[in-house]
N, C-alpha and C positions, 0 to 999 in steps of 0.2 A: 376406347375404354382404357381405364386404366390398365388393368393386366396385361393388355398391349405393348407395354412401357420394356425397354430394357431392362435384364436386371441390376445395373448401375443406379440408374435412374429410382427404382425401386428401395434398392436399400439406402440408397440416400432420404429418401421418404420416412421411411420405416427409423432412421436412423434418429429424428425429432420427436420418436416414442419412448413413454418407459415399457420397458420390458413383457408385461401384462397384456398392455393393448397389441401389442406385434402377435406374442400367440396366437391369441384371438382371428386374427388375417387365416389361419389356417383355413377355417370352413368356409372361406370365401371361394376358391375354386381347387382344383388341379396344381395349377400354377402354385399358388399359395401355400399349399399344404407343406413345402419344405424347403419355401425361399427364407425363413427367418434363420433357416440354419449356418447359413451361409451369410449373413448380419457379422458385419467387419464393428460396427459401432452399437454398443450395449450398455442400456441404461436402466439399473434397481434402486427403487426405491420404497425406503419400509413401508412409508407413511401412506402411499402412494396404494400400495400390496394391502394394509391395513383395511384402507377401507373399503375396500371392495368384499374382502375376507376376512374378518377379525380373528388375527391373531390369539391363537391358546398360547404360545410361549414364541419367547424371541429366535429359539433354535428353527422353528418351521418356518421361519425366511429365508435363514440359509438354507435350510436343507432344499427351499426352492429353487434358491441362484444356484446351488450346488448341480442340481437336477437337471438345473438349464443347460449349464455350463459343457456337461457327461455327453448332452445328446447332441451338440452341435456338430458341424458336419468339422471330422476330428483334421482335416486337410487345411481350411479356412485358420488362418490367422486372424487374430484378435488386438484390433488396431486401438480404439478407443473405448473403456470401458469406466464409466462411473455407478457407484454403487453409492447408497446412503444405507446405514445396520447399525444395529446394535451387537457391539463385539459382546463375544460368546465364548471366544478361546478355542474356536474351530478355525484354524486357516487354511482349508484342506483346498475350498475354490481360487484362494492364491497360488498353491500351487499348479492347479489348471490353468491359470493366464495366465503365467508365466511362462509353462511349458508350450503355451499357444503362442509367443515370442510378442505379448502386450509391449504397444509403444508411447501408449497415457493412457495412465491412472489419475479418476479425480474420486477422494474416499473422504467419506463423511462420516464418522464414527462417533458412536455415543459409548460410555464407558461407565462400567459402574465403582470401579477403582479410581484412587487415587494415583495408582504409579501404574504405568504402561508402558514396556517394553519392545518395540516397533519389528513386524517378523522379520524373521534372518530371511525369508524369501523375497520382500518385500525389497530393502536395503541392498540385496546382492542381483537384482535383475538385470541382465546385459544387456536385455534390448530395450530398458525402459528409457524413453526419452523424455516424457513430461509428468511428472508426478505431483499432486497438488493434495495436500493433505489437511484435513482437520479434523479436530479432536475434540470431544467435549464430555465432563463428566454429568451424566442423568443426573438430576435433583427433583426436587420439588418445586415446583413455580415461585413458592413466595421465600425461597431464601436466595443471598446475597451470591451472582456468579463466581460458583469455582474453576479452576483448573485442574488438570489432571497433568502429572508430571512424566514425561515421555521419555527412556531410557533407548539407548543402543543397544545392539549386539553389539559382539567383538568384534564379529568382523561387518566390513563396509566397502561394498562396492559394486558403485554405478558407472560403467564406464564409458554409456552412449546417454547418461541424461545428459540434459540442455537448460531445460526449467522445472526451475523446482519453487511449488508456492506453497509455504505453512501458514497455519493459523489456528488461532486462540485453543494457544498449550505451553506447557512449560517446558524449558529445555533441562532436564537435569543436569548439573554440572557446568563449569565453563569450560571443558573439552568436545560441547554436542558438536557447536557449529563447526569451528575447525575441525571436527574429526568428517563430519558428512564433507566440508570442502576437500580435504585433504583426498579424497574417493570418489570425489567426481570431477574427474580431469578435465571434462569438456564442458561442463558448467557455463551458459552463458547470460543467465536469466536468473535472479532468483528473489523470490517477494516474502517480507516475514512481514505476519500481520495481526498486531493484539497478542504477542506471544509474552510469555515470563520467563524470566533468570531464578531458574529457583539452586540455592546453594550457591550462588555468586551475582555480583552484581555487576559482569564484565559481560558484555556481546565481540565477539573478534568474528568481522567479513574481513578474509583473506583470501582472492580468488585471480589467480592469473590470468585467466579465461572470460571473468566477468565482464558484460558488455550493458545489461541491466540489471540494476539494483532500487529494490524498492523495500525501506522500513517503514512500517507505518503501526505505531504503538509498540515501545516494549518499556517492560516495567521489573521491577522487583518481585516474588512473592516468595512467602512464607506458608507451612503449613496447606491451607489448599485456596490462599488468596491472595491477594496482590496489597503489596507492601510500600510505604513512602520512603525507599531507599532511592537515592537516585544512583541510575544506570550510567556506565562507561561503556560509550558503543565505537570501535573502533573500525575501521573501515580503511585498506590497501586492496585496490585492483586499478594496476596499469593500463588495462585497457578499457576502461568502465567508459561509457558512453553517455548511459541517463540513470540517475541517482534522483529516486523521489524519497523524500523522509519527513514522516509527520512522528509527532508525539508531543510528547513532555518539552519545554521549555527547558527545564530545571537539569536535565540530561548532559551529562559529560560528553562530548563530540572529539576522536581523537580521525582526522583525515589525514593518511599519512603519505599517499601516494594515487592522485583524481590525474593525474596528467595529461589522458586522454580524454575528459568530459565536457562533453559538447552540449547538456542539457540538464539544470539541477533544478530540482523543486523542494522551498522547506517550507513546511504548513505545520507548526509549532503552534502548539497552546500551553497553557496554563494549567492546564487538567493533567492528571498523571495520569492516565488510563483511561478505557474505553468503560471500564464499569463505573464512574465518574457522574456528575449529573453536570449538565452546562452551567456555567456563573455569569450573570448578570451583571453591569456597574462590578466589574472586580477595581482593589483599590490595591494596590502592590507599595508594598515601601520604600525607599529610595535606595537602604542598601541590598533589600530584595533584587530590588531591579537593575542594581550595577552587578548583581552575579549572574543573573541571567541575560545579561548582557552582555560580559564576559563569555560566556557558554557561546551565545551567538555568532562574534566576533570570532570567535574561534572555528564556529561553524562555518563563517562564509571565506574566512582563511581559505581552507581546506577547497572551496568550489569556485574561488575568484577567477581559475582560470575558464570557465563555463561559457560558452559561445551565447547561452539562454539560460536566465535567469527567473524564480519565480518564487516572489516571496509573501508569506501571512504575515497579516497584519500585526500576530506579536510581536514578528521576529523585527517588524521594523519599529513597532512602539519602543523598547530597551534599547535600542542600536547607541542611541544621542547621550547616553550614562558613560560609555567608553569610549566611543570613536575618536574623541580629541587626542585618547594619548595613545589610540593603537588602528593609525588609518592602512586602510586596506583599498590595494587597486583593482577595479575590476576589467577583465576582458572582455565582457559582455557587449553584445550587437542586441541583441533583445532583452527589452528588462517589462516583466508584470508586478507590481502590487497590490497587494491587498492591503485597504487603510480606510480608517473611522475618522484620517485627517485630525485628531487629537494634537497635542499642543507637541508634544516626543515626535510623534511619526511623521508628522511636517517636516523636522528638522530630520529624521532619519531620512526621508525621501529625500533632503538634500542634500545629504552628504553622502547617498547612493549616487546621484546625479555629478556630485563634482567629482566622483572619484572612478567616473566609467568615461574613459575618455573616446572608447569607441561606438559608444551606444547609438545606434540608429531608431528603434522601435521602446514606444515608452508607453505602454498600459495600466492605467492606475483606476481601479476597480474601486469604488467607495462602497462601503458594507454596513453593517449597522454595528453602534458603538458599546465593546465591552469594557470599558473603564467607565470611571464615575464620569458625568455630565460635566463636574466644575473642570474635569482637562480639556474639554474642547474649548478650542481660545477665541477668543474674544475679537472684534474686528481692530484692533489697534493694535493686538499682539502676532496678528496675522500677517498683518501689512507688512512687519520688521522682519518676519521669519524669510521672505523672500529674497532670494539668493541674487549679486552682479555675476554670478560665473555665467560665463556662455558656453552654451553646447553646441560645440560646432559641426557635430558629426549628426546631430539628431532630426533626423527627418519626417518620422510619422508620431505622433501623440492622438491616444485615445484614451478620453475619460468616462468611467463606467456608473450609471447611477446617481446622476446629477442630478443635486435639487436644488442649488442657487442658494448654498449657506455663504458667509462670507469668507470661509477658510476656503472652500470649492473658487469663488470666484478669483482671489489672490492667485490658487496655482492655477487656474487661466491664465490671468495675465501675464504671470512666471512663465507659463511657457510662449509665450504670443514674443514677450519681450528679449527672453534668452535665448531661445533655439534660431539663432540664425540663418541656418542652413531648413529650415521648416518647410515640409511641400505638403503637408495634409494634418491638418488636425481636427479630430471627429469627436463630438461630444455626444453622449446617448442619455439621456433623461430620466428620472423614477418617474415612476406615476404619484410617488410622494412629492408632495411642494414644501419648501422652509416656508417658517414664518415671514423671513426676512424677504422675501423674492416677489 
C-alpha cells in the first residue's frame, strides 16, 4: 500500500499537488494526518482554490496560504514554493518563507495597479537561489494587454541567487536591470521574457558571473502599453556560455564582451512584441531592410565567436543588404537555419557558408514563407545563386521539410557538389509536395 512508502518517497508525490488536494490526504489515515507538514515543495494556486470554494474576496486566499504557511511543522524548511494570487498588499506569508530559509520562488501575480514596487523581503532573501517572477495587471478580457510597471526598493540583495527568470512587466527606469545585477553576485542564469522599458529605451546585461542568458521579447512602453520606439539592448558577460534572443528585428544589439560563448540562438522577427498579431506576405522596403540588416550584422558580430550557431529565417532574409561591405568570420562547428529559401536568404545562407571556415554540421530547416510570393526565385535565378566555394570542413548536411521546389533542389546539389569532405547527407520530406516535383 501506499502508506507503506517512505516519507521521501511520499512527499515527492505529494509534491506534484496544488496545495488543496495534499490537505485533503489528511483523513486518509494516521500516517497522513501530519506528513503535509513536513512538504519541502508547495504549490497555491488561486484559480485552482477558486473553484473548488468561490472566493468572497481576494484577501481569503491569502489568508489561506497564510494559514497553511503558521501551521507547518516550524523545524521543516521550505525548499520550493510556487504560488499564483492576486496581490492584496499583505506580504506577511513572504515573510514566513523566508524566515523558513525558501531556496525557489516561482510567483504569479495579478495586480490591480499600474506601478508595483517588488517587497524589500522578496529582493533581500539570502537563501533565495531561484526566483522566477511574473506580473500582470488584471483587466477586462476585451481590452488591448497592459503592463504594470515594477519599481525597486533601495536596497538589493541576493547573495545565493543563481537564476533568475522575469516576465511580461515593465522595468521602471534604466537602472532596474543593473541594479538587481549589481546584487546578485552569483547570478548565473538569467531569462527576461515579454518585458518593457518603460521611461528608457536602454536594456544593459552586465553580469560577471553569467553563464546563461536568455532575452526573448523586449519593447518600449508608454503609459500602460507598449510603444514603437526601438530598444538598445546591450549585453557584457565574459563568461556567458549560451545566449538565446528573440524579438524585434528593428532592435539596437550593442555585444560588447561574448568571449566565452559556446552556444547562440537569434530568432528575430518583424513584429515588435508579443502583443502583436503575425504578418503574412510582409513586403519590407529596401532601405527598411538595409537597417535591419545593419542591426543584424551587428548582432552576429557580437556571437561570431560561438562554437553553435542558430539562426531565424529573418535574421537571414536582410543579411545580403550589408554583408558585402561589412563581412563577418564565423567560428562555428554547428550551423542551423531557419529559411523560406526566398531570393535574400539563398544568398544569406551563402555567405554564412563561405564565411565559416570551420563549420562541420549544417541544418537548414525550410518553413513556410513570410515575404511576398514574387521573392521566391525563379529556377533560372536559382541556378546563379549557387555558390564554387568549397567547404572543406563540412561533413554532415541535413535538410528539413523538403518538397522538391526548385530553389530546395539547387542547394541540394550545392551541397552534393561543394562539400567535399561530405560523409552524410539526410533529407527529411513535407507531407506537402511542390507543384514542380
Amino acid at each position: 500500500m501506499i502508506s507503506t512508502l517512505p516519507d521521501p518517497i511520499l512527499h515527492h508525490i505529494l509534491s506534484f499537488l496544488e496545495m488543496r488536494y495534499v490537505l485533503q490526504t489528511c483523513i486518509l489515515s494516521k500516517r497522513w494526518n501530519s506528513l503535509w507538514t513536513t512538504l519541502s515543495f508547495l504549490t497555491f494556486e488561486r484559480h485552482t482554490y477558486g473553484k473548488t470554494l468561490p472566493l468572497k474576496t481576494e484577501d481569503e486566499f491569502m489568508d489561506y496560504v497564510h494559514k497553511v504557511l503558521l501551521t507547518r511543522d516550524v523545524f521543516t524548511c521550505i525548499h520550493t514554493l510556487r504560488l499564483s494570487y492576486f496581490h492584496v498588499g499583505d506580504d506577511a506569508w513572504l515573510d514566513i518563507v523566508v524566515r523558513r530559509n525558501i531556496q525557489e520562488l516561482d510567483l504569479f501575480i495579478e495586480f490591480g495597479y499600474m506601478e508595483f514596487e517588488l517587497p524589500y523581503s522578496l529582493v533581500n532573501c539570502k537563501t533565495l537561489v531561484v526566483l522566477k517572477l511574473e506580473i500582470l495587471l488584471e483587466q477586462p478580457d476585451d481590452e488591448e494587454e497592459p503592463t504594470v510597471f515594477v519599481e525597486l526598493p533601495e536596497s538589493v540583495n541576493l547573495p545565493s541567487l543563481k537564476k533568475l527568470v522575469i516576465r511580461t512587466f515593465c522595468f521602471h527606469g534604466e537602472e532596474f536591470m543593473p541594479k538587481v545585477l549589481l546584487n546578485c553576485p552569483v547570478l548565473e542564469c538569467l531569462s527576461i521574457r515579454n518585458c518593457g522599458l518603460h521611461e528608457s529605451d536602454r536594456l544593459v546585461v552586465c553580469g560577471t558571473q553569467l553563464k546563461e542568458l536568455e532575452i526573448n521579447g523586449v519593447f518600449a512602453c508608454e503609459d500602460n502599453h507598449y510603444c514603437e520606439k526601438i530598444c538598445k539592448i546591450v549585453v557584457s558577460a565574459p563568461l556567458l556560455k549560451s545566449f538565446k534572443c528573440s524579438g524585434y528585428i528593428g532592435n539596437e544589439y550593442l555585444l560588447e564582451d561574448l568571449s566565452s560563448l559556446d552556444k547562440a540562438e537569434a530568432d528575430m522577427e518583424v513584429r515588435r512584441s508579443y502583443f502583436d498579431d503575425w504578418e503574412e506576405n510582409v513586403v519590407i522596403p529596401f532601405g527598411r531592410k538595409k537597417r535591419l540588416g545593419m542591426n543584424m550584422v551587428k548582432f552576429l558580430d557580437g556571437i561570431s565567436n560561438a562554437k553553435s550557431l542558430t539562426l531565424s529565417a529573418w535574421v537571414i532574409e536582410v543579411l545580403p543588404r550589408v554583408v558585402e561591405v561589412h563581412p563577418t568570420s564565423f567560428s562555428a562547428r554547428h550551423l542551423k537555419v531557419k529559411t523560406w529559401l526566398s531570393k535574400y536568404s539563398i544568398q544569406g545562407i551563402k555567405y554564412l557558408l563561405e564565411n565559416s571556415c570551420n563549420l562541420e554540421t549544417l541544418i537548414v530547416e525550410i518553413t513556410k514563407p513570410k515575404v511576398k510570393t514574387a521573392e521566391i526565385w525563379e529556377s533560372q535565378e536559382a541556378a546563379e545563386v549557387v555558390s564554387d566555394y568549397r567547404f572543406c570542413k563540412l561533413r554532415f548536411v541535413e535538410i528539413r521539410n523538403f518538397q522538391g521546389y526548385v530553389n530546395e533542389l539547387e542547394l541540394f546539389k550545392s551541397m552534393l557538389k561543394n562539400a567535399v569532405a561530405l560523409e552524410k547527407l539526410t533529407v527529411l520530406t513535407s507531407r506537402k509536395h511542390s507543384p514542380d516535383s
